[in-house]
Structures are given as structure tokens and as C-alpha cells.
Backbone atoms as SQL, in Angstrom:
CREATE TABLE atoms (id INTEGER PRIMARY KEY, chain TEXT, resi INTEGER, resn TEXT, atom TEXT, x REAL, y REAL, z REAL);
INSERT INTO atoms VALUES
  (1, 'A', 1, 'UNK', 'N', -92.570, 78.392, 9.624),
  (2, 'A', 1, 'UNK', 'CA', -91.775, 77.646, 8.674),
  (3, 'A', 1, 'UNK', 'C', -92.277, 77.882, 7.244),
  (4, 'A', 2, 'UNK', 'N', -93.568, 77.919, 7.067),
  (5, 'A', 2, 'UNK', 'CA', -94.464, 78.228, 6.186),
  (6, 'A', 2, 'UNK', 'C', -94.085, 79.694, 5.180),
  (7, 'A', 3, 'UNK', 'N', -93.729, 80.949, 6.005),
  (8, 'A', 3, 'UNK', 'CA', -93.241, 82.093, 5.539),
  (9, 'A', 3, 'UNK', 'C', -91.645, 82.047, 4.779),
  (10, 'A', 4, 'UNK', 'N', -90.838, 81.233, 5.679),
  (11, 'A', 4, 'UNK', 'CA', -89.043, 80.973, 5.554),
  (12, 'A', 4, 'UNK', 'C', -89.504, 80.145, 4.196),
  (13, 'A', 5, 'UNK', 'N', -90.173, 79.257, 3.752),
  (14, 'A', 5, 'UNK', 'CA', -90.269, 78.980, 2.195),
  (15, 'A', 5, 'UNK', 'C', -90.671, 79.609, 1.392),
  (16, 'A', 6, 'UNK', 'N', -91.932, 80.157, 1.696),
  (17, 'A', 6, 'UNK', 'CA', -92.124, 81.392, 0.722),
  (18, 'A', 6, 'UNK', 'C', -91.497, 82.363, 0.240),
  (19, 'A', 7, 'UNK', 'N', -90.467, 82.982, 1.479),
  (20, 'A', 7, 'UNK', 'CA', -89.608, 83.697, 1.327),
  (21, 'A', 7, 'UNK', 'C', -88.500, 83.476, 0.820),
  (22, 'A', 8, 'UNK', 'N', -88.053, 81.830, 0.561),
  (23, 'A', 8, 'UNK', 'CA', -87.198, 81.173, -0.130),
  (24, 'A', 8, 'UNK', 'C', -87.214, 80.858, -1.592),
  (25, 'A', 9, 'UNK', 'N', -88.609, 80.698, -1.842),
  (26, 'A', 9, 'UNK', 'CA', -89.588, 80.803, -3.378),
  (27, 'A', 9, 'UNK', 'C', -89.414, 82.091, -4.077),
  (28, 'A', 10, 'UNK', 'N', -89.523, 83.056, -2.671),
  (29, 'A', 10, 'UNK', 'CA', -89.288, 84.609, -3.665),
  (30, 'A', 10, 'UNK', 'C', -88.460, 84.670, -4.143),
  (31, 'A', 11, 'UNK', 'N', -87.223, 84.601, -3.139),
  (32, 'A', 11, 'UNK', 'CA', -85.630, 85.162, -3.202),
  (33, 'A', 11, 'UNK', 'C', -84.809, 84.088, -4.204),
  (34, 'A', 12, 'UNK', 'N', -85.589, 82.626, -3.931),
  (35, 'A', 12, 'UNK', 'CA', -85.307, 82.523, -5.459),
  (36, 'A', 12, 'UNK', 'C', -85.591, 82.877, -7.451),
  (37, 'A', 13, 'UNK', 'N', -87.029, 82.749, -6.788),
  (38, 'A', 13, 'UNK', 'CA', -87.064, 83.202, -8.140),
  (39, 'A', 13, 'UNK', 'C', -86.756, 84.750, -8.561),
  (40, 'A', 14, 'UNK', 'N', -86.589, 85.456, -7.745),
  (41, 'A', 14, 'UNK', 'CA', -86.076, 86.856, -8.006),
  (42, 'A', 14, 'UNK', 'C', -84.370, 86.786, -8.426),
  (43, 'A', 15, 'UNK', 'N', -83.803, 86.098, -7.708),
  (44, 'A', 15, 'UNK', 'CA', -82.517, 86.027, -7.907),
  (45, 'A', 15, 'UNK', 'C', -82.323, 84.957, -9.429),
  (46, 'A', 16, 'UNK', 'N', -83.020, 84.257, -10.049),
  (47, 'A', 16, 'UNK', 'CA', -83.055, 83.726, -11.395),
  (48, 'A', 16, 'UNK', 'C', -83.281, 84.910, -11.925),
  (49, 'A', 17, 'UNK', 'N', -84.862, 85.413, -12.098),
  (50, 'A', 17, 'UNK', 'CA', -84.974, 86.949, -12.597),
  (51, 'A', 17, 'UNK', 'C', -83.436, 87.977, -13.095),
  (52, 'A', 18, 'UNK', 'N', -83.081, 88.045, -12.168),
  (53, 'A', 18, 'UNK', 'CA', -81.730, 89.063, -11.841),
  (54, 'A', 18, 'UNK', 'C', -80.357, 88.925, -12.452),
  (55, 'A', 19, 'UNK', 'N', -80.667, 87.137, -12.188),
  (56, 'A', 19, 'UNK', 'CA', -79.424, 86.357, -12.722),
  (57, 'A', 19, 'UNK', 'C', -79.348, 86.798, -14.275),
  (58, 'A', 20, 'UNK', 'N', -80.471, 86.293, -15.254),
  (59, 'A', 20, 'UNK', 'CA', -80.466, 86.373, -16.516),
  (60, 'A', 20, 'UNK', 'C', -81.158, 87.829, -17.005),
  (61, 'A', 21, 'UNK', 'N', -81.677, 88.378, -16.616),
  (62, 'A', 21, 'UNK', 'CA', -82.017, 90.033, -17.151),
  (63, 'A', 21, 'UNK', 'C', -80.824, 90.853, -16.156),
  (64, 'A', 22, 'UNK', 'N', -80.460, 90.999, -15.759),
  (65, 'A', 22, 'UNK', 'CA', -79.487, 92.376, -15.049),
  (66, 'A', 22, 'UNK', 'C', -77.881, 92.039, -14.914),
  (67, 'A', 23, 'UNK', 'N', -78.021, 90.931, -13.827),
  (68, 'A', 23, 'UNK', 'CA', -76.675, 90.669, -13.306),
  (69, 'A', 23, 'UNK', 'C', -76.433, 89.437, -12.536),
  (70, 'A', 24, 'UNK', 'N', -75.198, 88.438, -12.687),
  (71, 'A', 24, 'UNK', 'CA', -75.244, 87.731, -11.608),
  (72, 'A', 24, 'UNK', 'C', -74.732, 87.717, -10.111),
  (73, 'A', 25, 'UNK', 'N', -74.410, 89.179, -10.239),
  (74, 'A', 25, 'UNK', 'CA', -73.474, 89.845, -8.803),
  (75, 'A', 25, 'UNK', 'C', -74.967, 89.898, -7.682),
  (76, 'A', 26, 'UNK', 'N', -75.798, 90.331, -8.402),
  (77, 'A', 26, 'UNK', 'CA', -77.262, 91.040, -8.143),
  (78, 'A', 26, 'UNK', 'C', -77.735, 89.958, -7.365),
  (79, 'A', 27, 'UNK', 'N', -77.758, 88.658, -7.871),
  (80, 'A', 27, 'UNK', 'CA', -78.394, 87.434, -7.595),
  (81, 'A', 27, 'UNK', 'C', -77.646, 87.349, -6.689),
  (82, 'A', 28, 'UNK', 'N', -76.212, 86.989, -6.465),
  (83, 'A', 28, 'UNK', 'CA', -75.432, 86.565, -5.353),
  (84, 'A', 28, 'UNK', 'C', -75.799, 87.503, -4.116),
  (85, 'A', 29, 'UNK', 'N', -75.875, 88.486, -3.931),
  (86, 'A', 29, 'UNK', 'CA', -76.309, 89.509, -2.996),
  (87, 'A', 29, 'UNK', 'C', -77.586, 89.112, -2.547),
  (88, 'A', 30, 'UNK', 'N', -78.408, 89.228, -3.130),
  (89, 'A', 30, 'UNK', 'CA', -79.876, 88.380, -2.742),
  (90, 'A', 30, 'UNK', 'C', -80.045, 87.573, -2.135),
  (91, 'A', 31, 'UNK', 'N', -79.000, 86.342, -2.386),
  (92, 'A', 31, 'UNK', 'CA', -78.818, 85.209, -1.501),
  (93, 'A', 31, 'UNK', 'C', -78.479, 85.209, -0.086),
  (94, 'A', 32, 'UNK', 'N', -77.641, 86.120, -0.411),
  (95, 'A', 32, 'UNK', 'CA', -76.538, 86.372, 0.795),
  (96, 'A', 32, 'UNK', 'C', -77.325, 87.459, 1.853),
  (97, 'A', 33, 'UNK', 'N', -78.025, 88.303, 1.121),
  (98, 'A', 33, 'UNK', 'CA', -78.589, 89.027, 2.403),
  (99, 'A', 33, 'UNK', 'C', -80.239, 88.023, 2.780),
  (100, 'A', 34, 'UNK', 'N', -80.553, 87.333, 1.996),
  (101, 'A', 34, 'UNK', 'CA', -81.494, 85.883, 2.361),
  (102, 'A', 34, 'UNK', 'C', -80.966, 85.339, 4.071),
  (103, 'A', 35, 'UNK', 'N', -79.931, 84.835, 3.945),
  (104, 'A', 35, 'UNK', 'CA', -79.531, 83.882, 4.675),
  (105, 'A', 35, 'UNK', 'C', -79.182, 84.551, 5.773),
  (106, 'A', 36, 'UNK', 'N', -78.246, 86.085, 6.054),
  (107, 'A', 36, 'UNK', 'CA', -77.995, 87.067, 6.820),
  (108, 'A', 36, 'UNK', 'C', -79.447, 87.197, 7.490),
  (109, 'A', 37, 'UNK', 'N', -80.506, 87.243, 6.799),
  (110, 'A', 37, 'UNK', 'CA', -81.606, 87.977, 7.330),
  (111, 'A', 37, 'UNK', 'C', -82.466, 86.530, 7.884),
  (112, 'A', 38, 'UNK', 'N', -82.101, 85.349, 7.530),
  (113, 'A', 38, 'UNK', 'CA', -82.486, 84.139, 8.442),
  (114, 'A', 38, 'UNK', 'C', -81.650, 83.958, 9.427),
  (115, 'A', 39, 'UNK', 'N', -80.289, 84.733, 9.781),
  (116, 'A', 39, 'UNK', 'CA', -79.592, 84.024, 10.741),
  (117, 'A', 39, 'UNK', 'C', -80.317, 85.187, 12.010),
  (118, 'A', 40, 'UNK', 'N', -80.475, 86.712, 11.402),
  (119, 'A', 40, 'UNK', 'CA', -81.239, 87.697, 12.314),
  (120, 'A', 40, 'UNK', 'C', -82.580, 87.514, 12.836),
  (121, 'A', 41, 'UNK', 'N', -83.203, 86.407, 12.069),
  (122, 'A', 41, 'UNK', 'CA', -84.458, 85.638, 12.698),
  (123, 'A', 41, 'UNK', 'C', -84.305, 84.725, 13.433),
  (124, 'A', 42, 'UNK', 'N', -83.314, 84.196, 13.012),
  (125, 'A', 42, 'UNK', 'CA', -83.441, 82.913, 14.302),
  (126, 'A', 42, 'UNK', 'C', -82.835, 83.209, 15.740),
  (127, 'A', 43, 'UNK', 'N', -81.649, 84.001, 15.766),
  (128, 'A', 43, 'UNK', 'CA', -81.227, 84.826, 16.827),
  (129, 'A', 43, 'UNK', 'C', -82.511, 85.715, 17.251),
  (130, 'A', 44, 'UNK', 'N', -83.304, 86.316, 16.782),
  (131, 'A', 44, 'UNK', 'CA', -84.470, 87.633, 17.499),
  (132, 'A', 44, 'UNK', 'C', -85.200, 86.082, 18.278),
  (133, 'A', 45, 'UNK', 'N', -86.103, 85.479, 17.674),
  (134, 'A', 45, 'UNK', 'CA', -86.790, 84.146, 18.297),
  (135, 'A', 45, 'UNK', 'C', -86.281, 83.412, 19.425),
  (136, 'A', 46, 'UNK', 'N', -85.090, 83.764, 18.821),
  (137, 'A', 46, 'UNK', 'CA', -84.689, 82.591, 20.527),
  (138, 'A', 46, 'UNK', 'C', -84.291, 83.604, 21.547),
  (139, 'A', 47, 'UNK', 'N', -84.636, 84.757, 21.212),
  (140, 'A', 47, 'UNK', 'CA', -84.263, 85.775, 22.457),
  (141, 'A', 47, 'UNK', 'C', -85.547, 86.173, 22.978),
  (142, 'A', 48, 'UNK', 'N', -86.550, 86.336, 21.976),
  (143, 'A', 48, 'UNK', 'CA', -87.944, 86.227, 22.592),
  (144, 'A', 48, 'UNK', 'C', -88.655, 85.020, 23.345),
  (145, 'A', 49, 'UNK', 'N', -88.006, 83.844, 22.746),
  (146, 'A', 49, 'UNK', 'CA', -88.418, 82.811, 23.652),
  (147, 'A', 49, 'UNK', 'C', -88.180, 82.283, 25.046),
  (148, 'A', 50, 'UNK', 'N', -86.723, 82.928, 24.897),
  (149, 'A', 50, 'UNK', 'CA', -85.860, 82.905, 26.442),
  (150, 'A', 50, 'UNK', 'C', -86.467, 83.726, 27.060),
  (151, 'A', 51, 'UNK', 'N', -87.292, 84.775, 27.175),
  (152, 'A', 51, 'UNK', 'CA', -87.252, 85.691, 27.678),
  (153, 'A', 51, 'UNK', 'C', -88.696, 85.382, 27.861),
  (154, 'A', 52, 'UNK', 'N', -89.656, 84.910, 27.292),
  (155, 'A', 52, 'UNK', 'CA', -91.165, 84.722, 27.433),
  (156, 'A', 52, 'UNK', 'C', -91.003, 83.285, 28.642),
  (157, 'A', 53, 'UNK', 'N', -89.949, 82.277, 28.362),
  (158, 'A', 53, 'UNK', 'CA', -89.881, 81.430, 29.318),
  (159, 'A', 53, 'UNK', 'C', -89.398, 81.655, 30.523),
  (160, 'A', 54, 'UNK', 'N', -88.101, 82.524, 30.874),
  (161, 'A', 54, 'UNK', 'CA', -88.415, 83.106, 32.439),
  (162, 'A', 54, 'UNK', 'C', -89.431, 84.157, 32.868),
  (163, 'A', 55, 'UNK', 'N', -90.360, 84.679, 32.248),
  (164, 'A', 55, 'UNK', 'CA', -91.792, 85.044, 32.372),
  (165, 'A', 55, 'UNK', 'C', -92.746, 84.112, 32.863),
  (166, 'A', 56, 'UNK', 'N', -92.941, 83.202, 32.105),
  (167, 'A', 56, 'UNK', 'CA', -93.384, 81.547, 32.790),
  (168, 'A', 56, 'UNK', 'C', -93.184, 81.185, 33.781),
  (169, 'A', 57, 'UNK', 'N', -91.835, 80.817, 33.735),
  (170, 'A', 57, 'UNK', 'CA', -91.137, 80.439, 35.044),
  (171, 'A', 57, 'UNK', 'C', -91.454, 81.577, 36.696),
  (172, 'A', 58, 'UNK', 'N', -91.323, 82.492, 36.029),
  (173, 'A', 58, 'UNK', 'CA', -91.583, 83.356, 36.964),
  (174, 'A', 58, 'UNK', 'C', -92.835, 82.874, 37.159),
  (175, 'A', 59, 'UNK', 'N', -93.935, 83.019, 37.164),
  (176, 'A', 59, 'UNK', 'CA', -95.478, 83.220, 36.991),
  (177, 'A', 59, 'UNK', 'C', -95.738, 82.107, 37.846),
  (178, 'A', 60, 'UNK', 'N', -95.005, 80.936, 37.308),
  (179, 'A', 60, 'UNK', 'CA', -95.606, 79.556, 38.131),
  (180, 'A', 60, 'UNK', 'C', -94.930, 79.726, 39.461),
  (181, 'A', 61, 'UNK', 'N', -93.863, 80.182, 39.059),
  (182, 'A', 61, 'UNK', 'CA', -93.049, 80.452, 40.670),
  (183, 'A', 61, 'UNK', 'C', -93.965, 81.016, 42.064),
  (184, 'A', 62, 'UNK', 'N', -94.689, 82.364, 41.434),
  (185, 'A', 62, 'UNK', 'CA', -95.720, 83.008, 42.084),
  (186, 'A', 62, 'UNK', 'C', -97.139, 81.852, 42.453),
  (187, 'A', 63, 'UNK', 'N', -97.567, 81.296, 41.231),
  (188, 'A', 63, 'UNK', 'CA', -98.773, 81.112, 41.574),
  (189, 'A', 63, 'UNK', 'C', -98.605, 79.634, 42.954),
  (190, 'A', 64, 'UNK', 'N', -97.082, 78.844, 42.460),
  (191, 'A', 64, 'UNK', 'CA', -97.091, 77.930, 43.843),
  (192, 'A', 64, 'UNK', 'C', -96.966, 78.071, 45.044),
  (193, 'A', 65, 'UNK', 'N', -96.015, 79.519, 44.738),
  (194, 'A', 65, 'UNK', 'CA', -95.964, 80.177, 46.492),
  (195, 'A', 65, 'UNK', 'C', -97.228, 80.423, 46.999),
  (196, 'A', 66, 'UNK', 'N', -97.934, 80.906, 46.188),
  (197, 'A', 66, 'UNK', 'CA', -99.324, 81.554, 46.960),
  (198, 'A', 66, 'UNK', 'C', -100.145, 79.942, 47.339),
  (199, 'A', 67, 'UNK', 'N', -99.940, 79.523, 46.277),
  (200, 'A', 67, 'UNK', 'CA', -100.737, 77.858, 46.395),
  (201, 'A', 67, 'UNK', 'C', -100.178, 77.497, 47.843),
  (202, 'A', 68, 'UNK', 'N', -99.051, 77.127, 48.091),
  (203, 'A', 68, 'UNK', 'CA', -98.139, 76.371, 49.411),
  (204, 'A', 68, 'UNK', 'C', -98.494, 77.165, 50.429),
  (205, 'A', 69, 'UNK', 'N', -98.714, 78.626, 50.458),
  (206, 'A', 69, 'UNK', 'CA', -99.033, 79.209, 51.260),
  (207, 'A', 69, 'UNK', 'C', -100.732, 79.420, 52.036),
  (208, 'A', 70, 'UNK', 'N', -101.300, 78.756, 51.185),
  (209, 'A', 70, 'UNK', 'CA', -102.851, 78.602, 51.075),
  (210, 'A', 70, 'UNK', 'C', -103.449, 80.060, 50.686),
  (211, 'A', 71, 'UNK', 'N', -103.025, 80.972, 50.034),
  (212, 'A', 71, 'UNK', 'CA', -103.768, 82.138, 49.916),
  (213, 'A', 71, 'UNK', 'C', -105.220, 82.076, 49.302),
  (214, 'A', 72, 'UNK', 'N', -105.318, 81.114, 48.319),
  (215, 'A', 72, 'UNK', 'CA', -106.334, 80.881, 46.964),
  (216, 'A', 72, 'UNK', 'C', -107.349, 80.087, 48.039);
């Protein structure tokens, strides 16, 4: 959460920067690929998380069978 502000601190103050020395098209783009590139983070995360949790799931699955089975 810590980085998504920082990275919000940048992209703002870069996009002020941009706004008043270059352009305000410049700034709007900035924003916009900001928020594009938070929606591609939060979609990658929850696909890694789904995917680390039937890993889990799996794992405990194994270790109770062997448990129920008395192997250990």
C-alpha cells in the first residue's frame, strides 16, 4: 500500500510538473496510464493469490491424508 502512494506522490507531482512547463494533455495521460497500471496490479495479485491458495489447499489436502492415514 506503501509503494501505490508513493507512486501516487510521483505521478502526481510529475503530472503538476507537466501540467505547467509542457502540456496539460501530458498530465492527463499520466493519470490515466496511473490508474490503467493500478487496475493491471490489482488483477496480476489476485491471480497470484488464487493460485498460491489452491497450492495451500492442495498441501493441507496432502498433509491430512497422510495424517488420517497414519503415515507420519
Amino acid at each position: 500500500m506503501l509503494y501505490i502512494f508513493i507512486g501516487l506522490l510521483v505521478v502526481g507531482a510529475l503530472g503538476i510538473i507537466f501540467a505547467v512547463l509542457v502540456s496539460m494533455i501530458i498530465s492527463i495521460v499520466l493519470g490515466i496510464l496511473y490508474f490503467f497500471g493500478l487496475i493491471f496490479l490489482i488483477i496480476r495479485v489476485k491471480l497470484l493469490s488464487k493460485a498460491l491458495l489452491i497450492k495451500i489447499h492442495f498441501n493441507m489436502c496432502l498433509i491430512l491424508k497422510n495424517e488420517n492415514e497414519r503415515f507420519y
